[in-house]
C-alpha positions as CSV (number, residue, x, y, z in Angstrom):
1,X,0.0,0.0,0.0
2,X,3.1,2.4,1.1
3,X,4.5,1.7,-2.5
4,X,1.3,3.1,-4.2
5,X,1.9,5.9,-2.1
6,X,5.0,6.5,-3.6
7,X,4.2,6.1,-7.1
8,X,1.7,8.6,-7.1
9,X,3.9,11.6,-6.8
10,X,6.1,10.2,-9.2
11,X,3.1,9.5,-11.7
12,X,2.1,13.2,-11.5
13,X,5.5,14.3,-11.7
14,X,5.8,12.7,-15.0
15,X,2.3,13.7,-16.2
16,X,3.0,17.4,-15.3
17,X,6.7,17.1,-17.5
18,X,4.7,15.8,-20.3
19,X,2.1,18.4,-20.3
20,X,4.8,21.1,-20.3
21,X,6.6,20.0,-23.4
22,X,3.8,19.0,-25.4
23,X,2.9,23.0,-24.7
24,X,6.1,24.5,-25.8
25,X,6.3,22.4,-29.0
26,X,2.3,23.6,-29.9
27,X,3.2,27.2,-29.0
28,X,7.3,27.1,-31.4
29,X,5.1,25.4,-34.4
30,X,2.0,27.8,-34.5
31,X,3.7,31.4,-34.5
32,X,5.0,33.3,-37.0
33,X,7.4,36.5,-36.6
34,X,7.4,38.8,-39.4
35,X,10.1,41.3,-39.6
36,X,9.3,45.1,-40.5
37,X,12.0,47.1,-42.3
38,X,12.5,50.4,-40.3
39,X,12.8,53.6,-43.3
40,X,14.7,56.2,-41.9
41,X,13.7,59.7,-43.8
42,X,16.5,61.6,-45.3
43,X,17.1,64.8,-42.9
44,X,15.2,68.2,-44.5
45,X,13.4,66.0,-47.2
46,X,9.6,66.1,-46.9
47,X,8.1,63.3,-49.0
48,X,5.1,64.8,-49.6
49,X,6.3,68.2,-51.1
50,X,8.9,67.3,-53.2
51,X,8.4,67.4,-56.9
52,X,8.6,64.0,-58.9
53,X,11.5,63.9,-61.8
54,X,8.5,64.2,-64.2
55,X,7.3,67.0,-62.9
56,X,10.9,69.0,-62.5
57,X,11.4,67.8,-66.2
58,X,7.5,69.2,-67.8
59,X,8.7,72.5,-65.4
60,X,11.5,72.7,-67.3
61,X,10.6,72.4,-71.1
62,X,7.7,75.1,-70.4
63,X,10.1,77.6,-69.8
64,X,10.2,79.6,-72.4
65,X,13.9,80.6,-74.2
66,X,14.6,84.6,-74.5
67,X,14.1,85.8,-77.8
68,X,17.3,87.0,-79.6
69,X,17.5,90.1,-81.7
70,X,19.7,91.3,-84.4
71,X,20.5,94.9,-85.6
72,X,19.5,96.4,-88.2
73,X,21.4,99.4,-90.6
74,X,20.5,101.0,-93.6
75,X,22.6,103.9,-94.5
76,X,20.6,105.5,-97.1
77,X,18.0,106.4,-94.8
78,X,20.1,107.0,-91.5
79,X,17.7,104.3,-89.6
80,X,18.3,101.2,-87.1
81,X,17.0,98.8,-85.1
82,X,16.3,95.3,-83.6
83,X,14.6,92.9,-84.9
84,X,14.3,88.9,-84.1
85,X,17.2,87.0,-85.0
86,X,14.4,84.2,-86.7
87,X,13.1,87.0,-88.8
88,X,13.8,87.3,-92.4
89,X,14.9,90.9,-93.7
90,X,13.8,91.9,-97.1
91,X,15.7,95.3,-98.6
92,X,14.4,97.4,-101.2
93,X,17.0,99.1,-103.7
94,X,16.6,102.5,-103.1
95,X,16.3,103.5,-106.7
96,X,13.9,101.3,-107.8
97,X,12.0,101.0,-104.0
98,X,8.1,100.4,-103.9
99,X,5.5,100.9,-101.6
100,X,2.8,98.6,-100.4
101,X,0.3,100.9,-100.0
102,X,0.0,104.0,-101.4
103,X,0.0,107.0,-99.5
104,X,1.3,109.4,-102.2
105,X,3.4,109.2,-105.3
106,X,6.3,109.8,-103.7
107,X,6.5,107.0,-100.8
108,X,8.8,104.8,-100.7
109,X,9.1,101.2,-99.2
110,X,12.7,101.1,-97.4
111,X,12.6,97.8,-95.7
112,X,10.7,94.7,-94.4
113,X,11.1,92.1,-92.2
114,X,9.3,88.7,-92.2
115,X,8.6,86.1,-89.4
116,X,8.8,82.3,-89.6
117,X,6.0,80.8,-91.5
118,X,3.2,78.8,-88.7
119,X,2.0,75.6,-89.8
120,X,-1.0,77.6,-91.2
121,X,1.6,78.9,-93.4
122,X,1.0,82.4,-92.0
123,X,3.5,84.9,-90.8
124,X,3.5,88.3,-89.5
125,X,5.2,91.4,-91.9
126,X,6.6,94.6,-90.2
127,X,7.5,97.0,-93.1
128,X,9.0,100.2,-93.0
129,X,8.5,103.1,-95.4
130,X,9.5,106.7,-95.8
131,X,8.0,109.6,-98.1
132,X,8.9,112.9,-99.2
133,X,9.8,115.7,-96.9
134,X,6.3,117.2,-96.0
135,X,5.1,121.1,-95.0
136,X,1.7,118.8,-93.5
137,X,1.8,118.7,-89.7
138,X,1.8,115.2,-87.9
139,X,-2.2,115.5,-88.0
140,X,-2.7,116.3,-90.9
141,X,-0.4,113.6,-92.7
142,X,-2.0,111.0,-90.3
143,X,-5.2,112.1,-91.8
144,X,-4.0,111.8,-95.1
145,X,-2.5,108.4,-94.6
146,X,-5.9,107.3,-93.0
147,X,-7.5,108.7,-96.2
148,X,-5.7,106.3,-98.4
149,X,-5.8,103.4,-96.3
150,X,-9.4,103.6,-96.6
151,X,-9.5,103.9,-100.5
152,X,-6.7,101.0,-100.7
153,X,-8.7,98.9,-98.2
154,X,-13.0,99.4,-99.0
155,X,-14.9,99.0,-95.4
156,X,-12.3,99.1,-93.1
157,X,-12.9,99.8,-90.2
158,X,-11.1,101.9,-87.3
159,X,-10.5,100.0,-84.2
160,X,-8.4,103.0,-82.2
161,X,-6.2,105.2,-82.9
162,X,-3.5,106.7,-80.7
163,X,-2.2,110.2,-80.6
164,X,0.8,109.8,-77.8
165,X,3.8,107.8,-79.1
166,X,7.3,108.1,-79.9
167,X,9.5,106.9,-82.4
168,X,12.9,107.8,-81.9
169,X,12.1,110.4,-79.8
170,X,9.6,112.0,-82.1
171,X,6.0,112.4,-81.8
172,X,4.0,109.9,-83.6
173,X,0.4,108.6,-84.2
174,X,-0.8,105.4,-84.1
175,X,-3.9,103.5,-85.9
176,X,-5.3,100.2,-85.6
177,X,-7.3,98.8,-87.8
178,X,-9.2,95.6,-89.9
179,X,-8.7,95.7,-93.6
180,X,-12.7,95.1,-94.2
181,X,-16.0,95.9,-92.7
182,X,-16.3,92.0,-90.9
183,X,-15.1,91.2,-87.9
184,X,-12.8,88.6,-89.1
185,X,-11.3,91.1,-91.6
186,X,-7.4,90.8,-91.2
187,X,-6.1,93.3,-89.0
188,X,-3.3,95.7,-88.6
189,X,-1.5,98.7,-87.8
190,X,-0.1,101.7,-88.9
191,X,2.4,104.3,-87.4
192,X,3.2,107.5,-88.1
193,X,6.0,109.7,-87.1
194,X,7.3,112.6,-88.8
195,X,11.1,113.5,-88.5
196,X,12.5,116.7,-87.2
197,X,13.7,117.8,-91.2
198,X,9.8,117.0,-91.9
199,X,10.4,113.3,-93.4
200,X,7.4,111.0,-92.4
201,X,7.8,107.5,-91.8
202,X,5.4,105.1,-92.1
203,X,5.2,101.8,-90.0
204,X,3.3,99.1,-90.5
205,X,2.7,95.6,-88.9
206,X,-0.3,93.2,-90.5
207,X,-1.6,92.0,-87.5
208,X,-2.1,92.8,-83.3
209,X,-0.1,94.2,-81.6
210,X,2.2,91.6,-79.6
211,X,5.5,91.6,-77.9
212,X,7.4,91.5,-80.9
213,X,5.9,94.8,-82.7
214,X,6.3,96.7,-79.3
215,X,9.9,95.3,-79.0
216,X,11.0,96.3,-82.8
217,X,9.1,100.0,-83.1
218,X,10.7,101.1,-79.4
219,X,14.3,100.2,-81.1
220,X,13.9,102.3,-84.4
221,X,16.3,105.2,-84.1
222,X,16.3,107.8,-87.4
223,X,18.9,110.4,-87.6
224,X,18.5,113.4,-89.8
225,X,17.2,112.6,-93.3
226,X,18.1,114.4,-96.3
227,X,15.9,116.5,-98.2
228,X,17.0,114.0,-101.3
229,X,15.2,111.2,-100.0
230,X,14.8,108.3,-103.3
231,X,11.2,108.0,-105.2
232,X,10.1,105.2,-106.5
């Protein structure tokens, strides 16, 4: 009976060892450990902000190159200027010059300069031409140039005129216009200076005003002209 005794404790000794082990080898075969890579952010970069290489490449192509600009001499009528370096430059002989329009008998078309051609095969002319010495004042030559724009061009219509520029430093008028009595007409303008030995000249640009006209009528510079000045 003393030896059951015994074997009891020894029983549930073993039992107890048993239970243990079959508990650690469910708890190792049942868990998984999965391992988190820690990022470390680079010090003064904020993810969110910063611009993708797409973007910093798009920003750069939109940004648009400086136009270049070439001068401009012609010695028979003392006269320069800038114009852009893309532009074609078309001189007239002096002897045998012509004018585009006709404001008298005795104008003369000097020079003319040509942009590059669009894919509508269009391009944008800024001509300059110079006429007789004159006893008319400023206004009334601009009249008279107005006069014969409207008998060159039937219906066209004034958009505005303006009475306060300079051209080299002399006092000039402006006119803007469309070549027909529709609003689709073709535009363009026409300015006016007279120098200060009474020689007009006649600027004109066949279509709105845009950077490039304001760019190329601020350079012209005229010295004194000649009372001699060439008829066609």
């Amino acid at each position: 009976m003393k030896s059951h005794i015994h074997i009891l404790p020894i029983l549930f000794l073993v039992l107890l060892c048993v239970i243990m082990i079959s508990g650690c080898s469910s708890n190792t075969s049942s868990s998984t450990v999965t391992i988190v890579p820690t990022i470390t952010p680079q010090t003064g970069a904020n993810p969110a902000s910063a611009p993708s290489t797409v973007n910093q490449m798009s920003n750069a192509a939109a940004t648009p190159t400086e136009t270049q600009y070439l001068t401009y001499t012609n010695p028979t009528y003392p006269l320069t200027m800038t114009y852009p370096a893309d532009w074609q430059v078309q001189e007239v002989d002096p002897v045998n010059c012509w004018a585009l329009r006709d404001y008298g008998s005795t104008t003369c078309n000097v020079v003319n300069f040509f942009s590059p051609t669009t894919e509508f095969g269009t391009y944008h002319t800024f001509s300059i031409d110079v006429d007789s010495p004159t006893t008319l004042t400023i206004e009334d030559y601009f009249n008279k140039d107005s006069g014969a724009l409207e008998t060159f061009y039937p219906g066209l219509q004034v958009v505005k005129t303006f009475f306060q520029q300079k051209v080299s430093n002399n006092k000039a008028y402006e006119l803007f216009f469309r070549k027909g009595d529709e609003n689709n007409a073709p535009p363009a303008i026409e300015v006016v200076t007279i120098t200060e030995n009474n020689v007009p000249y006649i600027i004109s640009y066949n279509a709105l005003e845009d950077q490039e006209f304001d760019n190329m009528l601020k350079s012209i510079q005229i010295a004194t002209v000649s009372s001699s000045t060439k008829q066609r």
